[in-house]
HTML snippet that shows the backbone in 3Dmol.js (N, CA, C, O; Angstrom):
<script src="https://3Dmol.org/build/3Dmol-min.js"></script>
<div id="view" style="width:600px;height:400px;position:relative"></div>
<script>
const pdb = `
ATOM      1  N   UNK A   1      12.406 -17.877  10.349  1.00  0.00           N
ATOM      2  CA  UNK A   1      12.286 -16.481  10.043  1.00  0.00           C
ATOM      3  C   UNK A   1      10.884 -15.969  10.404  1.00  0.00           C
ATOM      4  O   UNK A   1      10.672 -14.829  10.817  1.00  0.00           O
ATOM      5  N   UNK A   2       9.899 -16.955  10.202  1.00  0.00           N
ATOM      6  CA  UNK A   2       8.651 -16.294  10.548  1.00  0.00           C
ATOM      7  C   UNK A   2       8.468 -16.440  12.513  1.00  0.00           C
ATOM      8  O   UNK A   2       8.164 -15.761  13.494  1.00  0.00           O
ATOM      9  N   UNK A   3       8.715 -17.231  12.292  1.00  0.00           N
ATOM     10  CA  UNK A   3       8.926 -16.451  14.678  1.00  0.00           C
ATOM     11  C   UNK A   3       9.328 -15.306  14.990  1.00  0.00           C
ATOM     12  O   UNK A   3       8.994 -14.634  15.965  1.00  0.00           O
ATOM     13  N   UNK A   4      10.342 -14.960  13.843  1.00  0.00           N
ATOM     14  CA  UNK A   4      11.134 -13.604  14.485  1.00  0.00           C
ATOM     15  C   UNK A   4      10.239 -12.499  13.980  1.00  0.00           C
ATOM     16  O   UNK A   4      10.272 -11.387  14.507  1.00  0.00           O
ATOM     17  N   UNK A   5       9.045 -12.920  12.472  1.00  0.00           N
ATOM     18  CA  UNK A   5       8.761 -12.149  11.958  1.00  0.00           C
ATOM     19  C   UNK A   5       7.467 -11.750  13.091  1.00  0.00           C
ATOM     20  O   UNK A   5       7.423 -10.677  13.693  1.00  0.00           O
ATOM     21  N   UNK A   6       6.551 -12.741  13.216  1.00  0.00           N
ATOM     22  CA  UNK A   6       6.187 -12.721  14.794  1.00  0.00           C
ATOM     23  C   UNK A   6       6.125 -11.884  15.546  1.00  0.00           C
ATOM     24  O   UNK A   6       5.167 -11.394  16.145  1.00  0.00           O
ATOM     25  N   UNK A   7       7.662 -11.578  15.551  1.00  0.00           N
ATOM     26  CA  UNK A   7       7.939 -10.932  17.689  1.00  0.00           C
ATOM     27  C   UNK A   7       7.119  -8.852  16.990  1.00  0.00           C
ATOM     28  O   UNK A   7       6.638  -7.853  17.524  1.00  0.00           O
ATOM     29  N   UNK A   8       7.381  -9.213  15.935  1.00  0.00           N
ATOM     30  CA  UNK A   8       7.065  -7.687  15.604  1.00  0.00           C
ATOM     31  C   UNK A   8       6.168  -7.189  14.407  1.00  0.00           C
ATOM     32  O   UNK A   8       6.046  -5.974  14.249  1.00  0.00           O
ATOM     33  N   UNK A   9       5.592  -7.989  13.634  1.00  0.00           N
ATOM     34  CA  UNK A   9       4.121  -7.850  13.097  1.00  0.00           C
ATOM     35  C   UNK A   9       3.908  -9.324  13.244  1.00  0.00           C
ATOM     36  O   UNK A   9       4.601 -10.289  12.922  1.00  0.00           O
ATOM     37  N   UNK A  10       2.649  -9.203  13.871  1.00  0.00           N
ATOM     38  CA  UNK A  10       1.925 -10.721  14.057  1.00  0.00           C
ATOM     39  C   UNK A  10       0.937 -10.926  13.067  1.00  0.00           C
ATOM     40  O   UNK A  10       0.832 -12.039  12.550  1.00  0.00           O
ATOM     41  N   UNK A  11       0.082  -9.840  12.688  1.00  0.00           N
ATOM     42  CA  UNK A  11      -1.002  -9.999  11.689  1.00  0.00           C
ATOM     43  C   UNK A  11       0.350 -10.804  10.553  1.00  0.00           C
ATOM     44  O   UNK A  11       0.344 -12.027  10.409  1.00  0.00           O
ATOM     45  N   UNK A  12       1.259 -10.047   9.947  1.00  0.00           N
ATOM     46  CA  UNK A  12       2.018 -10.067   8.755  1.00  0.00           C
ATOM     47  C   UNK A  12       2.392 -11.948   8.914  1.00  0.00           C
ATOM     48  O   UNK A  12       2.403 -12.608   7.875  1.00  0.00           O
ATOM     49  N   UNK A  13       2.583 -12.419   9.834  1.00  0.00           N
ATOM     50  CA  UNK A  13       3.245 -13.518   9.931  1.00  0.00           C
ATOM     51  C   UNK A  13       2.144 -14.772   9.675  1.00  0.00           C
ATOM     52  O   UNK A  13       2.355 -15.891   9.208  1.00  0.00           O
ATOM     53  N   UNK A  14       0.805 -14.123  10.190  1.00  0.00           N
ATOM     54  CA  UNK A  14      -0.108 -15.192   9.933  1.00  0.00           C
ATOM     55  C   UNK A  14      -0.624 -14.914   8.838  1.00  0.00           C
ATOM     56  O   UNK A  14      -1.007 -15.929   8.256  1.00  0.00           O
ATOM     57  N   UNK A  15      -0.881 -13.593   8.069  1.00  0.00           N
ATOM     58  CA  UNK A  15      -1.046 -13.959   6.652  1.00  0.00           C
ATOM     59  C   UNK A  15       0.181 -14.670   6.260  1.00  0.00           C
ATOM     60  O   UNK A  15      -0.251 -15.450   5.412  1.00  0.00           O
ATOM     61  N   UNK A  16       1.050 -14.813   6.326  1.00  0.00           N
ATOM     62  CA  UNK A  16       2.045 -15.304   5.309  1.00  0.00           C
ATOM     63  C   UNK A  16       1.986 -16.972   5.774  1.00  0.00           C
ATOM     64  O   UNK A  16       2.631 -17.652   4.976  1.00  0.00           O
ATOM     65  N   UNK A  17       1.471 -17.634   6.683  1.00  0.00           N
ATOM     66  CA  UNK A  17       1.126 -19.053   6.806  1.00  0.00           C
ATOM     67  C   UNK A  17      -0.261 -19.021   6.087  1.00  0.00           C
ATOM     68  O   UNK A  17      -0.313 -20.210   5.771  1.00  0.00           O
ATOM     69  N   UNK A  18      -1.088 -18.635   5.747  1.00  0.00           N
ATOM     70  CA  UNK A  18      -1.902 -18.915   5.259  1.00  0.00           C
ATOM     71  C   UNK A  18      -3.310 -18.772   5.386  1.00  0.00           C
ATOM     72  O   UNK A  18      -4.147 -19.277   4.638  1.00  0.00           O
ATOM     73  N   UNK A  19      -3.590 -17.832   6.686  1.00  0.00           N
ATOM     74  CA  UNK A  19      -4.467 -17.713   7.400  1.00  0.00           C
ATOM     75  C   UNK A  19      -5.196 -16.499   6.957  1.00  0.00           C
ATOM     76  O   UNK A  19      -5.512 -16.089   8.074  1.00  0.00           O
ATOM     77  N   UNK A  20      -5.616 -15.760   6.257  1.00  0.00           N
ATOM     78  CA  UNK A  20      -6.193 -14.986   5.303  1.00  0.00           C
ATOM     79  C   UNK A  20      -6.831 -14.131   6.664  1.00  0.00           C
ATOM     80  O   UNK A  20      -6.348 -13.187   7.289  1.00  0.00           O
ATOM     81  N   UNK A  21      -7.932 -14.764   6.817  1.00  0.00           N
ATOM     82  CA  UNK A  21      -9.441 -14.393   7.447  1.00  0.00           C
ATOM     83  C   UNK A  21      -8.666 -14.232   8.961  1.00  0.00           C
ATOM     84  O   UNK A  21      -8.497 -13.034   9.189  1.00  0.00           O
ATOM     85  N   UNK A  22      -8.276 -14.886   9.788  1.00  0.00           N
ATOM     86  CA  UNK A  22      -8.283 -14.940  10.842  1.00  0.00           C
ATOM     87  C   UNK A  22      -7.077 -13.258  10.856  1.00  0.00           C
ATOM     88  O   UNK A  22      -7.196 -12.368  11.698  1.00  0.00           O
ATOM     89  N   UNK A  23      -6.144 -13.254   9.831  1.00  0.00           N
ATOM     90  CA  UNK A  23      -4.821 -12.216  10.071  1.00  0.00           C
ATOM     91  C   UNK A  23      -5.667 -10.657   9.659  1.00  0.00           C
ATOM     92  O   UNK A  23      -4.914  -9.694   9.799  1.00  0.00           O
ATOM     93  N   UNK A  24      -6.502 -10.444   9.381  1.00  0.00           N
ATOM     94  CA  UNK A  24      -7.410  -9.626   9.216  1.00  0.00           C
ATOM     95  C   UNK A  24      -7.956  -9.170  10.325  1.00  0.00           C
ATOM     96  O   UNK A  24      -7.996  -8.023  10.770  1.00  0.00           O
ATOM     97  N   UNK A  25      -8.457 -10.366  10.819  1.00  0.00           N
ATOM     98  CA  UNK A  25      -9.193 -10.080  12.063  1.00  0.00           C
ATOM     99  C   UNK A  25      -7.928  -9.699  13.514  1.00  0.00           C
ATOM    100  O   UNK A  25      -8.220  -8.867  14.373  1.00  0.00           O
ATOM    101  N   UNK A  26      -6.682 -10.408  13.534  1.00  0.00           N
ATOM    102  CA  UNK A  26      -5.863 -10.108  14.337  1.00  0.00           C
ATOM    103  C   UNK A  26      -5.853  -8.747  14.047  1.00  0.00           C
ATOM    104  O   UNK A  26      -6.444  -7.945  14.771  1.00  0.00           O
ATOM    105  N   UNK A  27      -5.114  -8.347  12.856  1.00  0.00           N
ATOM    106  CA  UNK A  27      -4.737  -7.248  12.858  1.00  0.00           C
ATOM    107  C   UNK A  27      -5.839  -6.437  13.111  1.00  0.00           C
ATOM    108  O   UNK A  27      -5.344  -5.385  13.517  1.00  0.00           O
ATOM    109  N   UNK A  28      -7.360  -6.294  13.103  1.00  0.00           N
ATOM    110  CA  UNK A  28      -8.173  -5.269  13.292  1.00  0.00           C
ATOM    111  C   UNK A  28      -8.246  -4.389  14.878  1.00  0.00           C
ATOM    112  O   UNK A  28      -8.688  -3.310  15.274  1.00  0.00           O
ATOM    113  N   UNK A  29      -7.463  -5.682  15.517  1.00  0.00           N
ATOM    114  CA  UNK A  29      -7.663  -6.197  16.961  1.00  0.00           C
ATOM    115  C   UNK A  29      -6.637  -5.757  17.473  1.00  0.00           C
ATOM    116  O   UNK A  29      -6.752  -5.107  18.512  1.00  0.00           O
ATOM    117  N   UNK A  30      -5.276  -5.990  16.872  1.00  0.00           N
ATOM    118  CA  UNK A  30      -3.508  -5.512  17.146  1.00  0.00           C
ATOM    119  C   UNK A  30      -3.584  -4.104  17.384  1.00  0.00           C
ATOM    120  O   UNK A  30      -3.275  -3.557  18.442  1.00  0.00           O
ATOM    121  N   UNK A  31      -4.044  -3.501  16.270  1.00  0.00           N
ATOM    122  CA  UNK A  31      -3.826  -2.006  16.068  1.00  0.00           C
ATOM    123  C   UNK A  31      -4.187  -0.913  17.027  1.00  0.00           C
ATOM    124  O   UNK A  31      -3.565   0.041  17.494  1.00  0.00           O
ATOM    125  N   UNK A  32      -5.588  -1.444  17.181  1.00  0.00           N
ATOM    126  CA  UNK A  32      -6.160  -0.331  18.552  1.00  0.00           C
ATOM    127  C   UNK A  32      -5.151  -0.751  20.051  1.00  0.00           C
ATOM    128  O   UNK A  32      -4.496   0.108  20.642  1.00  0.00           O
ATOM    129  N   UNK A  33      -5.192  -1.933  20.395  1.00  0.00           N
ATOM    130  CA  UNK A  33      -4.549  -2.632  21.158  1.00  0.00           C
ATOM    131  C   UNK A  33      -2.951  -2.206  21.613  1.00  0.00           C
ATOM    132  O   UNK A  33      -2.612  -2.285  22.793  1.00  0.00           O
ATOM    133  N   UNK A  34      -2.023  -1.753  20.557  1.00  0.00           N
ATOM    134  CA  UNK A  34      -1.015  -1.518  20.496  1.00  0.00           C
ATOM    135  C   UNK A  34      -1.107  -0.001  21.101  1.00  0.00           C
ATOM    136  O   UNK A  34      -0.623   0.480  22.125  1.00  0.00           O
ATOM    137  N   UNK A  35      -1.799   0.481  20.221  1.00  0.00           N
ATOM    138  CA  UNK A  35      -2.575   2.558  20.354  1.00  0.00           C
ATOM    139  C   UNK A  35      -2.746   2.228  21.669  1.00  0.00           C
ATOM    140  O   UNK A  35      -1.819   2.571  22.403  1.00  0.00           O
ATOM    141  N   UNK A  36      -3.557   1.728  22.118  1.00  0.00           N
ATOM    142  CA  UNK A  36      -4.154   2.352  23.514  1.00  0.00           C
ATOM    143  C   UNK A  36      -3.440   1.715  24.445  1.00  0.00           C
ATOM    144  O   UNK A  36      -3.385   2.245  25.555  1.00  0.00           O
ATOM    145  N   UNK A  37      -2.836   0.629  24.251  1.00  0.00           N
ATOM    146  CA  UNK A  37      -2.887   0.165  25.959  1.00  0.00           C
ATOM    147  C   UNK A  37      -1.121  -0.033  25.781  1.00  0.00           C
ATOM    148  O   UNK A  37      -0.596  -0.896  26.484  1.00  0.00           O
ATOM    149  N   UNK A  38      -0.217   0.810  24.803  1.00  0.00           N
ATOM    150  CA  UNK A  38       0.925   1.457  24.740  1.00  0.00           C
ATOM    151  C   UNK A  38       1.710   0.053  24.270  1.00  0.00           C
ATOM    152  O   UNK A  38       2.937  -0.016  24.197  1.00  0.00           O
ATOM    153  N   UNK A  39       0.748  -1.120  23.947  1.00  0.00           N
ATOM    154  CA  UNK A  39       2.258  -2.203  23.460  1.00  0.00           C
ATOM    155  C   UNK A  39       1.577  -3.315  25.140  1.00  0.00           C
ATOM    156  O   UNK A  39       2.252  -4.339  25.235  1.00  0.00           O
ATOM    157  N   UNK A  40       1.012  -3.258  25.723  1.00  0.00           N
ATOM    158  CA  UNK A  40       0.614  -4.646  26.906  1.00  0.00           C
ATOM    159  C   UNK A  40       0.043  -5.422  26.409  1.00  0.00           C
ATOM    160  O   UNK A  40      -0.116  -6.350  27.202  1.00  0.00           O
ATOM    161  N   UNK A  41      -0.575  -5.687  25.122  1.00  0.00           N
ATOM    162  CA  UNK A  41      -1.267  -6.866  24.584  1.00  0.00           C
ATOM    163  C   UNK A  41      -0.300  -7.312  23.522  1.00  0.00           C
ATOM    164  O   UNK A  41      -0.571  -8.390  22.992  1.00  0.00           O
ATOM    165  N   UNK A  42       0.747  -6.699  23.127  1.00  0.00           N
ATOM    166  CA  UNK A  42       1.317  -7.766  22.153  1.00  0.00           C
ATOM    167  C   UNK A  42       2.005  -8.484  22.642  1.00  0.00           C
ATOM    168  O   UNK A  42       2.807  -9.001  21.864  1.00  0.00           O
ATOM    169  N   UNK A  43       2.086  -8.857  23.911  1.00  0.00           N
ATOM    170  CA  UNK A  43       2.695 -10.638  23.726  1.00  0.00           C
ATOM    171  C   UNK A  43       1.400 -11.315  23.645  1.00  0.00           C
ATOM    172  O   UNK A  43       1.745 -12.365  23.104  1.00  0.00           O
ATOM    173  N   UNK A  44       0.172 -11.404  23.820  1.00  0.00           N
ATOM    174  CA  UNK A  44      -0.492 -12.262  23.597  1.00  0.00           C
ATOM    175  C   UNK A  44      -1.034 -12.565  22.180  1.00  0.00           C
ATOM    176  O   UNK A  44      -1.809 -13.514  22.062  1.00  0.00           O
ATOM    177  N   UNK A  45      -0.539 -11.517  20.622  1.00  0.00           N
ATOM    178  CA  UNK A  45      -0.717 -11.835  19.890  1.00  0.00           C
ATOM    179  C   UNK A  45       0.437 -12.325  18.955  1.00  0.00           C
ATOM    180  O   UNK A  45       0.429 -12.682  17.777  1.00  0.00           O
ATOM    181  N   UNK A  46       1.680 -12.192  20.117  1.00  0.00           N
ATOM    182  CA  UNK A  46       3.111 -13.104  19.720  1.00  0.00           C
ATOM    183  C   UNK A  46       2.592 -14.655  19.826  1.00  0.00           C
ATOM    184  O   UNK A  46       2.794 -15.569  19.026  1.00  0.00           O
ATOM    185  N   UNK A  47       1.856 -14.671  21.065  1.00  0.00           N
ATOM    186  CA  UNK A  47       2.000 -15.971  21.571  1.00  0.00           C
ATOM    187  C   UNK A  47       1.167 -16.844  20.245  1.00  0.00           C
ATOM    188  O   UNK A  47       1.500 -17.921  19.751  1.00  0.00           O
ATOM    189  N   UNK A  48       0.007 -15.980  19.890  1.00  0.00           N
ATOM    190  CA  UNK A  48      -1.129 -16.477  19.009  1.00  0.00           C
ATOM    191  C   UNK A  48      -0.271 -16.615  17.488  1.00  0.00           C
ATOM    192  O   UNK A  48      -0.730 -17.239  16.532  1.00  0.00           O
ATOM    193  N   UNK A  49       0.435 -16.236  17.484  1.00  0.00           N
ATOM    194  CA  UNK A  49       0.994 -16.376  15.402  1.00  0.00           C
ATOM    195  C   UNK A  49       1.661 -17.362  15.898  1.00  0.00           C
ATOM    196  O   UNK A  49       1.632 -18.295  15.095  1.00  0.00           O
ATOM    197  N   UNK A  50       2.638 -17.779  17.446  1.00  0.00           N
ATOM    198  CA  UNK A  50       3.620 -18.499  17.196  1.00  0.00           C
ATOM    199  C   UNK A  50       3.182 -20.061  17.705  1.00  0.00           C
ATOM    200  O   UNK A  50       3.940 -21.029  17.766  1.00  0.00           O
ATOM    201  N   UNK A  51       2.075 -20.034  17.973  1.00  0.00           N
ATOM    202  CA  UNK A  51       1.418 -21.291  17.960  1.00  0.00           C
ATOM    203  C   UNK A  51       0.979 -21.701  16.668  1.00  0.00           C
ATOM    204  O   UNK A  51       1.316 -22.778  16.174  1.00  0.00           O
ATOM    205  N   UNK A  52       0.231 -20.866  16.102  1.00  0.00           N
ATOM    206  CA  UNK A  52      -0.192 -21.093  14.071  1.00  0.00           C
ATOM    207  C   UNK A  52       0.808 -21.511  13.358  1.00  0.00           C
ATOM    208  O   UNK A  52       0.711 -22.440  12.557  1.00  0.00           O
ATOM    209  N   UNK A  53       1.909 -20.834  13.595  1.00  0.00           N
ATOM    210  CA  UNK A  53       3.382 -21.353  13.082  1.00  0.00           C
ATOM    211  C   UNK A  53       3.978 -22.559  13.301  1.00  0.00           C
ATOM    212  O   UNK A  53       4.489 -23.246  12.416  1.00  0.00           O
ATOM    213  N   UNK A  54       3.914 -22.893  14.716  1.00  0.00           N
ATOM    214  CA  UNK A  54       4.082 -24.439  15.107  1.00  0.00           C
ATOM    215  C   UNK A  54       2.522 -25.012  14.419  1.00  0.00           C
ATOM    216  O   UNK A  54       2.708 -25.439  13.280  1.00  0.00           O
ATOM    217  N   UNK A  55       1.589 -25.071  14.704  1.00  0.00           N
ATOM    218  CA  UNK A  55       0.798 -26.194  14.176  1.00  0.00           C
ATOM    219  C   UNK A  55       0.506 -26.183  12.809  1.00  0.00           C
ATOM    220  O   UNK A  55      -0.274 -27.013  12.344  1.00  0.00           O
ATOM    221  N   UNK A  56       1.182 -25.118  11.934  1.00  0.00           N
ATOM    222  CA  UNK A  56       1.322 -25.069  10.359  1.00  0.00           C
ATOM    223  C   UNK A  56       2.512 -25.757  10.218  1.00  0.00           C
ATOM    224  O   UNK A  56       2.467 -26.139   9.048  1.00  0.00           O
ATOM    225  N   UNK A  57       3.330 -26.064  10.598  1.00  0.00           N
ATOM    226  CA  UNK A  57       4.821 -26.552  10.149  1.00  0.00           C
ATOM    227  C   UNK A  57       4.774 -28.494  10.977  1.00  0.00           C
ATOM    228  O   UNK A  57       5.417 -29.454  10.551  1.00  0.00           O
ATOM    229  N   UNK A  58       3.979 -28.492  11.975  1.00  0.00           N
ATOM    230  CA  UNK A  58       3.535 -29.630  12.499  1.00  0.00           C
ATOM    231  C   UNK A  58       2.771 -30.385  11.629  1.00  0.00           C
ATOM    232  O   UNK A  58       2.829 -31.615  11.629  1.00  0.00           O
ATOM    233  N   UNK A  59       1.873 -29.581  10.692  1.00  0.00           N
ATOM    234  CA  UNK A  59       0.665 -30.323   9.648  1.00  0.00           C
ATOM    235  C   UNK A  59       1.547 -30.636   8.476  1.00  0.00           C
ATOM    236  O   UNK A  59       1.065 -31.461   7.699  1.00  0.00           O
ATOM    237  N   UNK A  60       2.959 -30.069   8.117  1.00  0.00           N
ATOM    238  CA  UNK A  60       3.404 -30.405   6.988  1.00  0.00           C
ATOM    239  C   UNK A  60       4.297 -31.516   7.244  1.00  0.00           C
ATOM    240  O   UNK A  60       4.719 -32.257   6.356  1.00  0.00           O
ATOM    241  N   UNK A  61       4.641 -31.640   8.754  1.00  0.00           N
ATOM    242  CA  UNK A  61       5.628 -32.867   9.033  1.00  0.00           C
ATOM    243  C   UNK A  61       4.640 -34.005   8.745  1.00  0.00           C
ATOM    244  O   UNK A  61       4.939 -34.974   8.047  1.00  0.00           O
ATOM    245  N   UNK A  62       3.486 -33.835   9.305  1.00  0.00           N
ATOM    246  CA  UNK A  62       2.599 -35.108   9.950  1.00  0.00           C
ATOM    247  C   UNK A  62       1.962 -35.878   8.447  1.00  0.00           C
ATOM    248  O   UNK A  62       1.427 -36.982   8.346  1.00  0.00           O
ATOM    249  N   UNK A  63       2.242 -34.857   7.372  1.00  0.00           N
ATOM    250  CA  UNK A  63       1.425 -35.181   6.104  1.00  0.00           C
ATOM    251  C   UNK A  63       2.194 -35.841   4.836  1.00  0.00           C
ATOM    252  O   UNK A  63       1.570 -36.112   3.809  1.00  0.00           O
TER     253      UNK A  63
END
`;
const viewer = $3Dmol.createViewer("view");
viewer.addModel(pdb, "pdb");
viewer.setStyle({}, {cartoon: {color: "spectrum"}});
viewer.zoomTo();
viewer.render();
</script>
C-alpha cells in the first residue's frame, strides 16, 4: 500500500516509514517542483520514497 501511496504523495509515504527529517525536507522540495515545472520532477521523488520503502522493509527481513 505504501508504493501506491508513493506514486502520489511521496513526502506522506516517507513520513509514514519513518523518516521524519528527510520527508520534510522532500516535501519542501516536492511542492515548488510540482508548481513550477507542472509535475516533471515527480518521478524522481517516486523513485526516492520507493527505494526507502524497499530498504525499510529489507532492514526488517534482514533483522
Amino acid at each position: 500500500m505504501n508504493y501506491v501511496l508513493a506514486l502520489f504523495l511521496p513526502p506522506l509515504s516517507i513520513l509514514l516509514i519513518g523518516r521524519i527529517f528527510l520527508s520534510i525536507i522532500v516535501f519542501v522540495i516536492w511542492l515548488p517542483s510540482i508548481i513550477i515545472s507542472g509535475g516533471l520532477g515527480h518521478p524522481i521523488f517516486i523513485l526516492l520514497a520507493w527505494v526507502l520503502i524497499y530498504q525499510a522493509h529489507a532492514d526488517r527481513r534482514g533483522a
